[in-house]
ZATISE-86897 format. One line per field, with one value per residue (C-alpha): x, z, y. Coordinates in Angstrom, 3 decimals, always signed. Example, Ala and Ser with C-alpha at 12.3 -4.5 7.8 and 13.67 -1.06 7.14 Angstrom:
BEGIN
xx: +12.300_+13.670
zz: +7.800_+7.140
yy: -4.500_-1.060
END
This chain:
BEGIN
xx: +0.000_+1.207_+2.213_+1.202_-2.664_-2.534_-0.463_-2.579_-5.540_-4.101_-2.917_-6.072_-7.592_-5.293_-6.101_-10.007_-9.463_-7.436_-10.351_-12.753_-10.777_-10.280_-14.327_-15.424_-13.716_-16.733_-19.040_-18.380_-18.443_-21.684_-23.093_-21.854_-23.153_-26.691_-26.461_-26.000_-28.314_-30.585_-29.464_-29.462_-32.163_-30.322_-32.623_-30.231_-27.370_-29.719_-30.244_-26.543_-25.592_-28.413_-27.225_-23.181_-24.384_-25.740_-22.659_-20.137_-22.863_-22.885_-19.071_-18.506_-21.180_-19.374_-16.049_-17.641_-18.982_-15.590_-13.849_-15.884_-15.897_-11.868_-12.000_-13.729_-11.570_-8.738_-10.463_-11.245_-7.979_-6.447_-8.694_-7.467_-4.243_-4.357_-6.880_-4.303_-1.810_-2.859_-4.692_-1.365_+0.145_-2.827_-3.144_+0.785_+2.087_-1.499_-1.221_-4.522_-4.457_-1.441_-2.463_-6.000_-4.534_-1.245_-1.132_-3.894_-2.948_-5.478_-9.191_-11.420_-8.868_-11.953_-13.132_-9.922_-9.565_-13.087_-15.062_-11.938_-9.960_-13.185_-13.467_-10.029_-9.591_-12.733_-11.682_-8.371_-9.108_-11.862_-9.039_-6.508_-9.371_-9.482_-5.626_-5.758_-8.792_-8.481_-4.613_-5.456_-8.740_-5.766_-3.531_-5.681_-8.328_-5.389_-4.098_-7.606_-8.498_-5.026_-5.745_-9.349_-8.837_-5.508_-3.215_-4.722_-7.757_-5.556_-3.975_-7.159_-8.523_-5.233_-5.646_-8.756_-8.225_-5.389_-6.780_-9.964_-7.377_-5.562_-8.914_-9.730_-6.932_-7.304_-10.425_-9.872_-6.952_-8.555_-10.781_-8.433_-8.723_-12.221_-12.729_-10.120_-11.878_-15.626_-14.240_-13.476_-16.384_-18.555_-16.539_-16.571_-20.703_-20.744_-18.906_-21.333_-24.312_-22.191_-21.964_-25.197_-25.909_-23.515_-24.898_-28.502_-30.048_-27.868_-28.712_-32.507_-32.839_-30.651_-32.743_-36.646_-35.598_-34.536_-37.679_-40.043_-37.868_-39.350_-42.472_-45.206_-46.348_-50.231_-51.304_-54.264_-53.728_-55.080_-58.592_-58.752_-55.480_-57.079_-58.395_-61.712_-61.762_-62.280_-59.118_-56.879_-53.514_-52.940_-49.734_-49.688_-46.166_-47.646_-49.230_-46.078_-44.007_-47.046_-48.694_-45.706_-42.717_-40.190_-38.404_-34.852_-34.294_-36.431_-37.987_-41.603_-44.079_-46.108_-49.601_-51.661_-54.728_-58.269_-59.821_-56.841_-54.019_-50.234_-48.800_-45.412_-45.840_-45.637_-42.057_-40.751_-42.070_-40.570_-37.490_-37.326_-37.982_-35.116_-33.001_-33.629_-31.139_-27.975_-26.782_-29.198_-27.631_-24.344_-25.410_-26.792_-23.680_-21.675_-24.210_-24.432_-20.874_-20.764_-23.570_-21.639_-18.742_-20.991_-22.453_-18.614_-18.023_-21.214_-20.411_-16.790_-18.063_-20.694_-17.367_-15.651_-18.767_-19.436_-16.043_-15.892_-19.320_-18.920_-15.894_-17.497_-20.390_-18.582_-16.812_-19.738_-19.381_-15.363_-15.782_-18.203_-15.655_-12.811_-14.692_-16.148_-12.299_-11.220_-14.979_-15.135_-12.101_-9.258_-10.943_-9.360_-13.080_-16.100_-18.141_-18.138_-20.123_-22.511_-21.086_-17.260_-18.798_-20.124_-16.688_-14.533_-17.539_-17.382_-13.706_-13.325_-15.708_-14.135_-10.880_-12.204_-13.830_-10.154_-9.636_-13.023_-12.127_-8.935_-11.225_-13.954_-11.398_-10.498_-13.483_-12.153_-9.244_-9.748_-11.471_-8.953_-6.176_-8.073_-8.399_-4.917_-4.138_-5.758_-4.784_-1.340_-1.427_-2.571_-0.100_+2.680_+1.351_+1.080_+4.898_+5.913_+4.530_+4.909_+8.405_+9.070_+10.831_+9.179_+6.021_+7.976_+8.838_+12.003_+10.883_+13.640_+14.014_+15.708_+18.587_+19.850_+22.509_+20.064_+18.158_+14.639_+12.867_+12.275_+11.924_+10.997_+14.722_+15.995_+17.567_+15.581_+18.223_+16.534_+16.929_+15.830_+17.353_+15.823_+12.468_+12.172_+9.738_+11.934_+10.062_+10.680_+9.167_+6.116_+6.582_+6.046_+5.642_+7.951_+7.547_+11.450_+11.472_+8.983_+7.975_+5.099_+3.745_+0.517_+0.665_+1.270_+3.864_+2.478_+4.068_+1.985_+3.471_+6.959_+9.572_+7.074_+8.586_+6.541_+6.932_+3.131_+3.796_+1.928_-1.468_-0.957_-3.778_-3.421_-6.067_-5.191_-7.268_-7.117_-9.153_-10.942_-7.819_-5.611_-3.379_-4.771_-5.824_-2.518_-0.110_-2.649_-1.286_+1.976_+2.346_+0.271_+3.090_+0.408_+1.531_+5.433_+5.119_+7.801_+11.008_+12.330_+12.239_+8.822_+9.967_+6.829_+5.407_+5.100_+1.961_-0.043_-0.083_-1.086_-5.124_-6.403_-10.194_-11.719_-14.512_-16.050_-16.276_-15.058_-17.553_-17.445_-19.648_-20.122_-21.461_-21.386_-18.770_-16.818_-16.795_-14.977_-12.730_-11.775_-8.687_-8.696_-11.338_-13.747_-10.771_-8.033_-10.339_-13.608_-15.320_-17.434_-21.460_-21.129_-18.573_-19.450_-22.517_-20.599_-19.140_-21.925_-23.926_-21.249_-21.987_-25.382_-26.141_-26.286_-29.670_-27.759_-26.887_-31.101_-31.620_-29.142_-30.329_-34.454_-32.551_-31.045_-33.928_-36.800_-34.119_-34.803_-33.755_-32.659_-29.845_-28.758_-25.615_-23.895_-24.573_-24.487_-23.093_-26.751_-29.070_-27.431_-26.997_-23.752_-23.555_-23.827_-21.012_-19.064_-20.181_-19.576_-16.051_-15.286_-16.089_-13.576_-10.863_-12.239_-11.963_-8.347_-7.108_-3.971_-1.623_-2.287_-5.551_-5.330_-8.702_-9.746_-13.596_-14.486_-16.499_-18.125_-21.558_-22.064_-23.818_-21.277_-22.217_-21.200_-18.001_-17.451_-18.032_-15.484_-12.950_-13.600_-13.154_-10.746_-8.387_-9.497_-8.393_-4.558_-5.036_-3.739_-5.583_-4.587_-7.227_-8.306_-11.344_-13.087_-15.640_-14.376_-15.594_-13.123_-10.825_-11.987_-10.626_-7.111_-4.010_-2.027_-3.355_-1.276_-2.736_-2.847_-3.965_-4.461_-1.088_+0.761_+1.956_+1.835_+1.667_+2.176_+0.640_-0.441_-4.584_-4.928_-7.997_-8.493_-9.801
zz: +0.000_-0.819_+2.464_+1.435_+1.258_+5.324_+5.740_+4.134_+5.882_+9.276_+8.712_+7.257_+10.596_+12.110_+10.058_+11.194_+14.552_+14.672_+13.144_+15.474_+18.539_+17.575_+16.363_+19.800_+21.687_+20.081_+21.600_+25.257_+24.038_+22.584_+25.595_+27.996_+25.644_+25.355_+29.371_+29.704_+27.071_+29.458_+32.897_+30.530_+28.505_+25.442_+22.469_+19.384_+21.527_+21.983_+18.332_+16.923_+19.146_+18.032_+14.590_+15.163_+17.167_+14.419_+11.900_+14.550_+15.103_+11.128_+11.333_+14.282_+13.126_+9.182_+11.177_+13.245_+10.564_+8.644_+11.040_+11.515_+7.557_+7.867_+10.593_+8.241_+5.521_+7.887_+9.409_+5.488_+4.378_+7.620_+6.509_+3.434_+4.025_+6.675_+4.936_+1.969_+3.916_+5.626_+3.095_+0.889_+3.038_+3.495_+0.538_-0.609_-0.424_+0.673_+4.229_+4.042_+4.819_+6.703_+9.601_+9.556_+9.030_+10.983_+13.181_+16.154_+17.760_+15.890_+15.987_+13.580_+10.975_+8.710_+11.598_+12.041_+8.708_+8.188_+11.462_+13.777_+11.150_+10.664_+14.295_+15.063_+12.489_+13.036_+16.924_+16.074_+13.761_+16.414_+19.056_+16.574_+16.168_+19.851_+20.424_+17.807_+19.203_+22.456_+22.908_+20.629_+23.380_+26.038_+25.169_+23.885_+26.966_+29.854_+27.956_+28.069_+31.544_+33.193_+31.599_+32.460_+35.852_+37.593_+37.579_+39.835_+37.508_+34.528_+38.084_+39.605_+36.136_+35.356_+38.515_+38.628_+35.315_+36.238_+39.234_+36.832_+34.271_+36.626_+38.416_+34.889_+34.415_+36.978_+35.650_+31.905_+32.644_+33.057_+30.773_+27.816_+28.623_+28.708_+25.221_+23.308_+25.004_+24.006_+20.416_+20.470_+21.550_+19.217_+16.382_+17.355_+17.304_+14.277_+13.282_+14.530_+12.920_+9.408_+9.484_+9.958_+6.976_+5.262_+6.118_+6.897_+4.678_+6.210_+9.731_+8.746_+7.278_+10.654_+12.591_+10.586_+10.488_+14.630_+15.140_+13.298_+14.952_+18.072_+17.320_+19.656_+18.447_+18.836_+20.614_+19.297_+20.560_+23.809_+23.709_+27.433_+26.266_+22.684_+22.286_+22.083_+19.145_+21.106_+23.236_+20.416_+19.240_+15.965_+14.433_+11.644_+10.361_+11.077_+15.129_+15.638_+17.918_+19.371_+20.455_+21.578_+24.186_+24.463_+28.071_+26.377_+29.919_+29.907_+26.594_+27.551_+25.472_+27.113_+25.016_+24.952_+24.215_+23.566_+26.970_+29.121_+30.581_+29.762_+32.431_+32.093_+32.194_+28.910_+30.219_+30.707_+27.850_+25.445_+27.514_+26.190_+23.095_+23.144_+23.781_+20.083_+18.500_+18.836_+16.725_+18.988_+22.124_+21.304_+20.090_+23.387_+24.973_+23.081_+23.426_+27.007_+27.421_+25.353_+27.411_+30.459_+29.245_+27.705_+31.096_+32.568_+30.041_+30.613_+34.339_+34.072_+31.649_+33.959_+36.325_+33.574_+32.581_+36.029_+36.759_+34.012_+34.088_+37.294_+36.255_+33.593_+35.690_+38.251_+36.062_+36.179_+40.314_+39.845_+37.850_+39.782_+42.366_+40.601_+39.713_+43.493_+44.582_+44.328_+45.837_+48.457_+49.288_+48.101_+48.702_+46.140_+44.621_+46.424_+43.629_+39.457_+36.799_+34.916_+31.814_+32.998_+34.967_+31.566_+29.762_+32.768_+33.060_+29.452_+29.406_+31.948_+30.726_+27.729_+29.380_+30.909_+27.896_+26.042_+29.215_+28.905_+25.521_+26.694_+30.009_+27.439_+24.886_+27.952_+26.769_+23.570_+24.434_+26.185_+22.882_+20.836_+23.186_+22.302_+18.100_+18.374_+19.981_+17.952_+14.548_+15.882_+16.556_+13.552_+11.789_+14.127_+13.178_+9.407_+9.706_+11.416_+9.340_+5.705_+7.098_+8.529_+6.359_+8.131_+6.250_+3.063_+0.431_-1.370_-5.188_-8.116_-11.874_-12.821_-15.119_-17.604_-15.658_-13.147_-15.937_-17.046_-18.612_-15.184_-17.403_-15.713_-15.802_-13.860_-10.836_-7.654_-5.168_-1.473_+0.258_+3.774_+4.709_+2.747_+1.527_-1.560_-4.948_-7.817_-11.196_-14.385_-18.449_-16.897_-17.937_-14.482_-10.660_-8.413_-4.990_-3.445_-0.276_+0.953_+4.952_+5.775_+9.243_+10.291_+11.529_+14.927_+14.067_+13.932_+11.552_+8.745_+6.317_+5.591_+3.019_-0.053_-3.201_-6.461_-9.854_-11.061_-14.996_-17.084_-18.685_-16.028_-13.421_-10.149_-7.373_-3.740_-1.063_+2.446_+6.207_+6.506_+8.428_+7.306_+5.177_+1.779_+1.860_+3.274_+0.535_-1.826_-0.356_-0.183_-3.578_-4.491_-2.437_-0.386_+3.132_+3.981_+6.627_+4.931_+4.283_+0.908_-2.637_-4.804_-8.912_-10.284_-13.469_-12.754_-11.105_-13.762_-15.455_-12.021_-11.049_-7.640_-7.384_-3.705_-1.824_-1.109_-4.634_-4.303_-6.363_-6.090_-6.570_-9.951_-13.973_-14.704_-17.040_-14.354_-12.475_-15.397_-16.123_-12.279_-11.337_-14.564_-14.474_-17.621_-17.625_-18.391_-20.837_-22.511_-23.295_-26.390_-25.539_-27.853_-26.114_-22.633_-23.516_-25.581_-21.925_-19.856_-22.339_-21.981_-18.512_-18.970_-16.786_-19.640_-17.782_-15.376_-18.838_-19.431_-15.736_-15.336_-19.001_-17.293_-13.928_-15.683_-18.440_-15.190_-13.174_-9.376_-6.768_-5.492_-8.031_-7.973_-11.213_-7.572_-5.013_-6.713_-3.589_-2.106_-5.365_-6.590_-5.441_-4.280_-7.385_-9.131_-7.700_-8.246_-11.610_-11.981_-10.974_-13.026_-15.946_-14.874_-14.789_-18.187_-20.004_-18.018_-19.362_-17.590_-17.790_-13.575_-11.838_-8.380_-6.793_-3.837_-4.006_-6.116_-7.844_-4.643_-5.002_-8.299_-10.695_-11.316_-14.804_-14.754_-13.352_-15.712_-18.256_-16.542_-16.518_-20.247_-21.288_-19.233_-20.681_-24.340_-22.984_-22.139_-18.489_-15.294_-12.598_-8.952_-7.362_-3.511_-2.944_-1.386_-4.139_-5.574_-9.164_-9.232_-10.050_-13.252_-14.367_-12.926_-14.170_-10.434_-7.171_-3.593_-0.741_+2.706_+6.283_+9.719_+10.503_+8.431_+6.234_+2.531_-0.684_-4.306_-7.324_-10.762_-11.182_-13.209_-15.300_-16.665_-13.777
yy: +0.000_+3.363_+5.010_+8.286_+7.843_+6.998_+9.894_+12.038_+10.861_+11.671_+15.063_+15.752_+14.309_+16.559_+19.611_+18.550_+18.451_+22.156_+23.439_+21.660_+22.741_+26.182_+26.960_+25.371_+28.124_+30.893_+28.490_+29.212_+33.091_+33.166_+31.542_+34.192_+36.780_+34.853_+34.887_+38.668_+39.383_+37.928_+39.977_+43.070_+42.944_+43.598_+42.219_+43.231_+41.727_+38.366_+37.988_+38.730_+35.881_+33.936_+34.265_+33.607_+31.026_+29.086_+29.567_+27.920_+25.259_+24.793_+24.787_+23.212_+20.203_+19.624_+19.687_+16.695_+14.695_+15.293_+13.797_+10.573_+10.005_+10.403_+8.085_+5.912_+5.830_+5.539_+2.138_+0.718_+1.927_+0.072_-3.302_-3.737_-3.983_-5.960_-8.112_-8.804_-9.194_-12.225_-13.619_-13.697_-15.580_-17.517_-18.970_-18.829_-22.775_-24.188_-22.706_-22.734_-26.072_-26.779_-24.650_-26.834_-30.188_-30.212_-26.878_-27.228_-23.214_-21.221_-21.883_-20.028_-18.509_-17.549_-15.301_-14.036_-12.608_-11.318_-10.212_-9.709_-7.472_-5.701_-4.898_-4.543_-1.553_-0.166_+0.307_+1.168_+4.086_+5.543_+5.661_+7.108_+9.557_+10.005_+10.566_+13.235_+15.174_+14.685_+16.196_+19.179_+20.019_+19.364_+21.502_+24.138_+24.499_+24.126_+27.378_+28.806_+27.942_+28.923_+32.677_+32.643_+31.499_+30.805_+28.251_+25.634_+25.246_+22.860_+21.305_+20.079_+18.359_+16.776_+15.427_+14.188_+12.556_+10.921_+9.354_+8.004_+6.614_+4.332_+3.371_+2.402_+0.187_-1.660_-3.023_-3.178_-5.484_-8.798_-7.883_-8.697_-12.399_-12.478_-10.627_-12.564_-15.952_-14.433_-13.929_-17.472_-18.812_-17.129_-18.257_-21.763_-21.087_-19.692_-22.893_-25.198_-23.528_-23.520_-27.052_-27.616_-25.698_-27.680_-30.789_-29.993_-32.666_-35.344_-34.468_-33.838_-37.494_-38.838_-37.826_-38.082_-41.895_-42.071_-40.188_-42.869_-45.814_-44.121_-44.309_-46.810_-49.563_-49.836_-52.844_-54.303_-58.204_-58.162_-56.147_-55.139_-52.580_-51.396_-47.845_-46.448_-44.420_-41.564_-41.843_-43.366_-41.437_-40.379_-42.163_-39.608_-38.173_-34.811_-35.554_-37.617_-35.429_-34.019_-37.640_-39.299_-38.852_-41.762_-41.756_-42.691_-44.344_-47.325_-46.887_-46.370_-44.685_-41.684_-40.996_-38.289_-38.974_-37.342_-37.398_-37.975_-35.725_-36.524_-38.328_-35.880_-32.124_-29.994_-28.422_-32.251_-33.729_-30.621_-31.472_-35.031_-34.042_-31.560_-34.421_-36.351_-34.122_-34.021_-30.843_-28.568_-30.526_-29.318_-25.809_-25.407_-26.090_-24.367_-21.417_-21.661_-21.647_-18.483_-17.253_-17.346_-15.777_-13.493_-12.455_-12.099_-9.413_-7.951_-7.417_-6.393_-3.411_-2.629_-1.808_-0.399_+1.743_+2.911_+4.153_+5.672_+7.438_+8.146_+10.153_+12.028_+12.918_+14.144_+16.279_+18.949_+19.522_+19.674_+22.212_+24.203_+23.938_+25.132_+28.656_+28.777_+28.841_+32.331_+33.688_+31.123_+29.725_+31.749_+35.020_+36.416_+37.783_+38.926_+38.096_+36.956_+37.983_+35.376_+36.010_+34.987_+31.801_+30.982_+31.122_+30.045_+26.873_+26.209_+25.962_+23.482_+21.472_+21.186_+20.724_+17.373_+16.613_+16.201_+14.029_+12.239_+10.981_+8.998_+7.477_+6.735_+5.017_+2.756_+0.470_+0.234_-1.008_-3.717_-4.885_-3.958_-5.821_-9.024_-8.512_-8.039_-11.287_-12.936_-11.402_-11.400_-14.961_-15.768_-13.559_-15.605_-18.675_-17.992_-16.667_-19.880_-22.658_-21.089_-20.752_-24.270_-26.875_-29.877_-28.812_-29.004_-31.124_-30.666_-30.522_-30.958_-31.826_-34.958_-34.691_-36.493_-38.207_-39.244_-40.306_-39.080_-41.914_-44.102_-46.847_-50.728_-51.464_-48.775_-49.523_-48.250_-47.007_-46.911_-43.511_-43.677_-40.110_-37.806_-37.198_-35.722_-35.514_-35.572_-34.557_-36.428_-36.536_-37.866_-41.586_-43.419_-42.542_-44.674_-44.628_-45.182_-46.950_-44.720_-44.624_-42.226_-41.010_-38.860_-35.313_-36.381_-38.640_-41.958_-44.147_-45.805_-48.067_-48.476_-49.208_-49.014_-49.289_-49.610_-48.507_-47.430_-47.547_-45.238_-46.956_-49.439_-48.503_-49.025_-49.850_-49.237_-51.082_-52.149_-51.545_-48.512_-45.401_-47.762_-45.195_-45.581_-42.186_-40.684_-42.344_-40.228_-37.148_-37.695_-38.776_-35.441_-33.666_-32.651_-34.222_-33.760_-36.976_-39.072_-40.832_-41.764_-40.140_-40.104_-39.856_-38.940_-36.273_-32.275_-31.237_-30.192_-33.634_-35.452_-34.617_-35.434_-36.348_-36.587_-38.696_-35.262_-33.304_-29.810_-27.252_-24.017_-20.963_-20.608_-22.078_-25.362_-24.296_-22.852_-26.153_-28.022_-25.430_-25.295_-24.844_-22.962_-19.981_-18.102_-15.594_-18.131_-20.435_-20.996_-24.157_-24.299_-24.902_-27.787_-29.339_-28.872_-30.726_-33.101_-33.836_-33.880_-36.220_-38.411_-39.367_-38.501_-35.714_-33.326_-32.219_-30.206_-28.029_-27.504_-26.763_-24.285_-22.660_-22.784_-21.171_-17.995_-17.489_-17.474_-15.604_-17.175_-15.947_-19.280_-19.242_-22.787_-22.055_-20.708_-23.175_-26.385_-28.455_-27.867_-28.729_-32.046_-35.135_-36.975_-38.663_-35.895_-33.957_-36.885_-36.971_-33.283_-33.816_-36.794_-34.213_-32.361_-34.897_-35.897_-31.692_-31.330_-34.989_-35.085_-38.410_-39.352_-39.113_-40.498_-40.979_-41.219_-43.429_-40.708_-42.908_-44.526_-42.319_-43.377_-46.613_-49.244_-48.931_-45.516_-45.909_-48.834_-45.608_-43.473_-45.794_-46.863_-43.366_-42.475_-45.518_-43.880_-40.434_-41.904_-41.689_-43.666_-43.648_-44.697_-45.612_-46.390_-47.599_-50.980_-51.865_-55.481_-54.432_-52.017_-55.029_-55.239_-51.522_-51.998_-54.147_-53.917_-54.125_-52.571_-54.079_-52.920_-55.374_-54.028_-55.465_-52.509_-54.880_-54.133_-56.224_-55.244_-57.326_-57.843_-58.318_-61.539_-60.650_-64.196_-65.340
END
């Protein structure tokens, strides 16, 4: 950011302040002339300070709003930069992910960038405001008051200020803690609420299938326990939750029925109910965990808020007591005239007004301590990780003398020291004596060494957290967790595919151009249908077309990931792979949510399109679409063979 545009900004917040400061001063003046207008009975002198009156109002008031719109700028000036800052480091080396996956210190980064910036330079450019203003009515009003009064008058407000600052501090310091806590909490709500969202149809049809599991069974065996057909219960979908109450203890049924009272109260029986879900369960705790905290802040700035109300309030009897001095305690006056109480008042109340602003500001800052924990954190955290080499892999080019055709004959040489993803022509990917952990350090499997040739597919399987997944990423390059050298193609010829199809806000188009976007490529209408014919789900194409011409408002071209189903994501992605054509795919069951006869498709075409796919996955028809198998058992033992198709 260009330094100069802040600078600017605060000189002119300067320059507004001056002004302010200096206009106020005619305020106090026309008072004292209203005042003896009033003792004298001067009418002309009345209105001409009627009049001036309202042009240092008009002045003093554009000054004002000046001010807050600088203070404005200053705070979305302040934003932005801080905002790109962090979020190019964010998203420089997927950091993005490593603090989520392997660093456990910051909660909530997404809050951190958006509503705690937000806040932080909002507060920050309202105190800057504050430090400006408030010196300038300082400095200026202790000159004013000494000459209108005597020296003793600054004395006694600097004093009294000075004793409500550090009564201040003493409470805003433990409030830091609990803001930078209650900032936490309510972005680990926000959390919980999002992922509901996210998975609000999965949790809906949980929980509409436990609540008809639930349901009592009506007894109609025995005739001395059958219903009249007054007093029977309705076993309707809709009367459901209204008719019956499960005590999750013992599993009896408690009816309500048409001429009989429940035998549990409304309250209890609501309570029960409560208990069904478990997503509202935990948003209660969370929420009444934020409540509490909430209430501790709410009583440590009722301290802070009294003190320093208190202090402003009693600023009013101080300065009574300052222009009393020289009449009643001094004796230095018999008696003073309303007009200089009115200018000697005025002035001291603006005096402690300059001083008000910095008690007042105390509030702020306690807030502001807290943001900039937690953006500071995160900036530390950012720092450390983008900057540690454990998080790394070491990346490099073959040559020729290492040789760069990694044909079957080459001799594998085992590298346990090093781990490192050397880049060749994009023939074959060999895994060298390769030993991979988790985050934590766990180890996985060890001393893998394959050769997956290229047109030779390859299916990983094995026990469910066994590692499949893992040896994905750290053939990717994603996960640094290893020992031994990977020899595999660049990165744009290698396409990853998850369980858990990633679509983002957007066309159809602009999901198969993805990584790619409309600004970096087109694809033809004819063949983006051409594509999703293929796979036949060239439907999407006609709903999205009926979507724009009818113009919703539900416009589902930019939240696909609620409107289709799994397969179709899957689907969706598998187009993807198909436009982008690269010579690896690795896979991970992204082809679990769909027919078998389409994925015998998207393997058929795939194989036409010159691409190997590595596979994990737990389907056994998967066989069928892959020529070498590497096996994984619960026993971290590993096994590496050919698929015999004739059999």
């Amino acid at each position: 950011m260009n330094p100069v545009i802040p600078l600017m900004l605060v000189g002119t917040l300067f320059g507004f302040a001056v002004g302010q400061t200096y206009i106020s001063k005619y305020t106090g003046i026309i008072l004292a002339n209203v005042y003896q207008s009033f003792t004298t009975g001067d009418k002309k002198l009345f209105y001409e300070s009627v009049f001036k009156g309202l042009g240092v109002i008009g002045v003093s008031a554009l000054f004002d709003s000046s001010i807050q719109f600088i203070v404005a700028l200053m705070g979305w000036n302040w934003r932005k930069t801080l905002c790109f800052y962090i979020q190019n480091v964010y998203f420089k080396k997927s950091l993005f992910y490593k603090i989520i996956a392997f660093n456990d210190n910051i909660d909530n980064p997404d809050q951190r960038i958006t509503s705690d910036i937000d806040k932080f330079t909002t507060l920050l450019a309202s105190i800057v405001s504050n430090c400006i203003t408030g010196p300038m009515v300082v400095i200026y009003y202790t000159y004013l008051c000494y000459t209108t009064i005597e020296w003793y008058a600054p004395l006694i407000v600097y004093a009294y200020f000075f004793l409500g600052y550090f009564v201040n501090k003493l409470v805003i310091s433990p409030m830091v803690s609990i803001n930078y806590l209650q900032d936490k909490l309510e972005g680990d709500f926000r959390y919980l609420h999002q992922r509901v969202r996210n998975f609000s149809e999965s949790i809906a049809l949980f929980n509409y299938s436990k609540n008809k599991s639930n349901k009592p069974k009506r007894k109609t065996s025995d005739a001395s326990t059958t219903l009249r057909k007054s007093d029977s219960v309705d076993f309707s979908e809709e009367s459901a939750d209204e008719s019956t109450v499960i005590n999750r203890k013992n599993r009896t049924p408690f009816t309500k029925t048409g001429n009989t009272k429940s035998s549990i109260s409304e309250e209890k029986r609501k309570k029960l109910e409560e208990e069904f879900l478990v997503e509202e369960r935990q948003a209660k705790i969370q929420f009444e965990s934020l409540l509490a905290n909430k209430k501790r802040v709410i009583f440590w700035n009722f301290g802070l808020t009294t003190t320093s109300d208190l202090f402003t309030y009693l600023s009013p009897l101080v300065n009574y007591f300052i222009i009393a001095m020289p009449v009643f305690f001094l004796h230095t006056k018999s008696a003073l005239l309303p007009a200089e109480v009115t200018v000697q008042s005025y002035n001291c109340i603006m005096l402690a007004s300059g001083f008000s602003q910095y008690i007042n500001v105390s509030t702020n800052i306690s807030d502001l301590a807290g943001f900039i924990s937690r953006i500071s954190s995160m900036i530390e955290v950012c720092s450390k990780v983008l900057n540690d080499d454990s998080y790394e892999t070491e990346t490099s080019s073959l040559n020729e003398k290492d040789g760069s055709n990694d044909s079957l004959n080459q001799e594998i040489h085992v590298n346990t020291t090093n781990r490192s993803i050397r880049l060749n022509q994009g023939e074959n990917i060999i895994l060298d004596d390769i030993t991979y952990f988790t985050p934590k350090g766990n180890q996985l499997f060890s001393n893998i060494t394959v050769c997956i040739e290229k047109g030779k597919n390859l299916l990983i399987m094995g026990p469910s957290g066994s590692g499949k997944s893992s040896l994905i990423r750290v053939i990717n390059g994603l996960w640094p967790f290893f020992k031994g050298r990977i020899n595999r193609p660049e990165s744009d010829k290698i396409f990853f595919l998850p369980q858990q199809p990633y679509l983002i806000f957007g066309e159809l188009e602009e999901q198969i151009l993805y990584p790619l976007s409309k600004k970096d490529k087109r694809i033809p209408k004819k063949q983006l249908r051409e594509l999703f014919a293929r796979l036949d789900i060239d439907y999407l194409l006609d709903r999205e077309n009926f979507i724009k011409k009818s113009a919703q408002i539900n416009d589902l071209t930019h939240n696909w990931l609620n409107s289709l189903s799994p397969g179709e994501q899957q689907l969706i992605s598998i187009i993807r792979l198909l436009y982008h054509s690269p010579q690896f795919a690795l896979l991970d069951e992204a082809t679990s949510s769909i027919p078998q006869s389409l994925e015998e498709k998207v393997y058929q075409i795939a194989k036409e399109l010159n691409i190997t796919i590595i596979s994990v996955g737990h389907r056994v028809s998967l066989l069928k679409h892959h020529d070498n198998l590497l096996r994984f058992d619960k026993y971290k033992n590993w096994f590496f063979e050919e698929i015999d198709h004739n059999q």
